[in-house]
N, C-alpha and C positions, 0 to 999 in steps of 0.2 A: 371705412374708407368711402370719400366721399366717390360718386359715379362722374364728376366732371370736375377739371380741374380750369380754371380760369383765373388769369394773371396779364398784367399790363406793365411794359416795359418799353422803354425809350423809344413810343409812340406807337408799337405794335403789342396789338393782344393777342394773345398764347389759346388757345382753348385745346384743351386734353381731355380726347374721351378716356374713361377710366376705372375699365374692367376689363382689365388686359385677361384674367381667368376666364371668361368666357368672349374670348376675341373683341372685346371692346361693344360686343352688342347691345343694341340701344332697349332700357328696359322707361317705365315709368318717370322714375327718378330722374334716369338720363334725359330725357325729352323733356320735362319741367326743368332742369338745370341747364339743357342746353339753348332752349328758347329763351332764359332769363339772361345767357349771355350774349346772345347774338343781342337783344334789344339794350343791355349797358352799352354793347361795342358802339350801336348805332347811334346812343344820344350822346356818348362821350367824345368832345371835339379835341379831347388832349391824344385821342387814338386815331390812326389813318388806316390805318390796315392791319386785317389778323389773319392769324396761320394758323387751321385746324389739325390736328393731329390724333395720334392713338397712342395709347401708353404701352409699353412693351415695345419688342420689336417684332410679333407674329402678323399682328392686325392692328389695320385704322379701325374699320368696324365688320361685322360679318351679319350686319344689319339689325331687323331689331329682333327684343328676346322669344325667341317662339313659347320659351314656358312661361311668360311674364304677361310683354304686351300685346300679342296678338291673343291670346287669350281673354285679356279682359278688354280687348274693342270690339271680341267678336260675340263678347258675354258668355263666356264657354269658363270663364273666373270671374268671380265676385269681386270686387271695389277689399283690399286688406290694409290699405294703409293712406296716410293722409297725399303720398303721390301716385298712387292708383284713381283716390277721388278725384284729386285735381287733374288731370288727365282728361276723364269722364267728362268733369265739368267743364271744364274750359277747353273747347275743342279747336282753339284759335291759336292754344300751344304747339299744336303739332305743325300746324302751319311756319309758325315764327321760329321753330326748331329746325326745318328742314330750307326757313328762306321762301316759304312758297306766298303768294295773294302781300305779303307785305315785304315788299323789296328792299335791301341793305344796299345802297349807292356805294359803298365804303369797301375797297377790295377786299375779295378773303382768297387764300394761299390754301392750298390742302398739302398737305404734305404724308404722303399713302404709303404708310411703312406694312403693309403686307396685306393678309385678305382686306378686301373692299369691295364687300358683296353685299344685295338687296338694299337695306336701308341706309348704307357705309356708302354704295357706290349714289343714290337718292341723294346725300349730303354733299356726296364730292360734285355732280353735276349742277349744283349751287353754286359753287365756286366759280373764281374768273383765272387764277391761272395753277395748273396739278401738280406737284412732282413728287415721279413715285418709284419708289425702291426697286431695284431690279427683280426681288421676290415678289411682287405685289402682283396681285389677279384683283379684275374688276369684272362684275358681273352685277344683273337682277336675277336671281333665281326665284320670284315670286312666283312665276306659273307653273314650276313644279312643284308648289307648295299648295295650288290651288288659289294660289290670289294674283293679285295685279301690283305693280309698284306704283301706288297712288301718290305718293310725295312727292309729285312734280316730272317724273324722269317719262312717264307717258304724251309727255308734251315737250319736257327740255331736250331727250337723245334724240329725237327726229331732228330739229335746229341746228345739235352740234356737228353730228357727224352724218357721214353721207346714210341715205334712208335704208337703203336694204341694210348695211351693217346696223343699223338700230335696231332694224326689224328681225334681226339673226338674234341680238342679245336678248331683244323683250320676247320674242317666241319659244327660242332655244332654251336659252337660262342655263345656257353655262358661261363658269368663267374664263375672261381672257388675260391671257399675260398681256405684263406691262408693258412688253416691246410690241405686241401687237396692237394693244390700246395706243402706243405713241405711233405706229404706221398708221392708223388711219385720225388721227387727231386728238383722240379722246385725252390724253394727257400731252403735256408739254415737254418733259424732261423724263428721264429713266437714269437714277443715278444709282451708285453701292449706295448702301443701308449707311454709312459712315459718314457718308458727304449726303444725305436726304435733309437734315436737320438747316445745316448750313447754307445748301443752296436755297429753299427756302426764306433762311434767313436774308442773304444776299439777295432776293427780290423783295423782300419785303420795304429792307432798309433803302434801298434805289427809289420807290414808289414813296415812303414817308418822306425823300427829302422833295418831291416833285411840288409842285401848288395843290394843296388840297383841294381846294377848291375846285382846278380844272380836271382831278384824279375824280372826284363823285361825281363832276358833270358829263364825263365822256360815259360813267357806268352807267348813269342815269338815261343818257341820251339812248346808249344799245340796249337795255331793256326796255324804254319803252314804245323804241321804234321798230323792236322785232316785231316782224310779220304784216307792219303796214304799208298798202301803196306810197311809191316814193313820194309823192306831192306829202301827203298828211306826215311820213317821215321826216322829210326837211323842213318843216312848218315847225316842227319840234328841236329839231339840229341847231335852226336860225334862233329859237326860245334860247336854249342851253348857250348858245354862244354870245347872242345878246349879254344874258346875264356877267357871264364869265369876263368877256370884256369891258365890263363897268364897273370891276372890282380894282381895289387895292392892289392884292395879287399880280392882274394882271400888266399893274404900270412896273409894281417891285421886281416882277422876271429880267425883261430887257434891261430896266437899269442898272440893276445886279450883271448882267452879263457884261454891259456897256464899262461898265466899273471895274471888270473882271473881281469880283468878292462875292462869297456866298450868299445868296437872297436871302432874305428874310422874311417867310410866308406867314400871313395872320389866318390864311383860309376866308378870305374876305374883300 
């Protein structure tokens, strides 16, 4: 059984983590497969947006494998197999696995069908918009393991939600339910496990029929104007909007509307 499942379908990509027997936790394997899919998402322009998920219905992830791969990054396990090595060697995976240092313009959708802790909740604060099953708890519990959540969330929870509740999950490490995650931001939506799949799906499809084009420039423009003074921000806004409006795209919208008939977007 492969450990990630990845599939492209009428413009959105599927990714399924895929070791629901141990809550979907991310081992070797899964972090060489999942970085390999985030970077086809990104170069493939037949896909607009994808939706992360977990296979089963207990867990998205419950982060990664404490007998697997924290073991061999902390060298406490030896290298066993050709996705242990690669791991080791190329330590640029783990980045492209979690979205960190190489950014994906291109929405991704999480869709959090239960635990979503440590390196599960690391993945989903990648994301741009949650939606998670009324059983679902998110959490880092890294510092009660004696580590830190280095895959970006020591930087990205402070931006999303308000700083002391960052500062409660990253020092605490324990999990929060979904209704509490959606009172203070951290998720979008809180649905039954029945309707998770689909709503989901119904953002996804919303966002694939938009201009692509203008869909990776607005993601574009919010990462990389987080945290700059306004002046150097809008020097970037004014870039990204330049472009957008000298496209294709953006003459096909209004006269699609003007004509009242569906546009016809090239992403260009």
């Amino acid at each position: 059984m492969t450990a990630l499942l990845y599939e492209k379908r009428d413009g959105i990509a599927y990714i399924t983590l895929n070791r629901p027997h141990v809550h979907n936790a991310i081992d070797p394997e899964m972090m060489v497969r999942l970085a390999e899919a985030w970077q086809d998402f990104d170069a493939d322009d037949g896909v607009r947006v994808a939706i992360v998920t977990g296979a089963g219905e207990r867990a998205f992830s419950a982060g990664a494998d404490l007998g697997r791969l924290i073991p061999l990054l902390t060298g406490a396990r030896q290298p066993e197999d050709e996705w242990d090595r690669r791991v080791l060697a190329e330590r640029r995976l783990m980045d492209a696995a979690l979205m960190r240092r190489r950014p994906i313009y291109k929405p991704v959708i999480a869709a959090i069908n239960g635990f979503c802790l440590a390196g599960g909740t690391e993945l989903a604060l990648a994301t741009d918009i949650r939606i998670a099953a009324e059983h679902a708890t998110l959490g880092l519990s890294e510092v009660q393991r004696a580590l830190v959540p280095g895959g970006g969330s020591m930087v990205r929870l402070p931006r999303q939600v308000p700083y002391c509740k960052a500062m409660e999950i990253l020092l605490v490490g324990e999990p929060v339910p979904a209704q509490e995650a959606y009172r203070f931001g951290l998720v979008n939506y809180v649905v039954p496990l029945s309707e998770l799949m689909t709503t989901a799906e119904r953002f996804a499809r919303r966002i694939a029929q938009n201009g692509p084009l203008a869909v990776r420039k607005i993601k574009e423009a919010v990462l990389r104007t987080s945290g700059l003074p306004l002046a150097d921000a809008f020097r970037i806004e004014d870039e990204v909007a330049r472009e957008v409006f000298a496209s294709e795209d953006a003459r096909e919208g209004p006269r699609a509307f003007m004509e009242k008939r569906p546009p016809q977007y090239k992403g260009r």
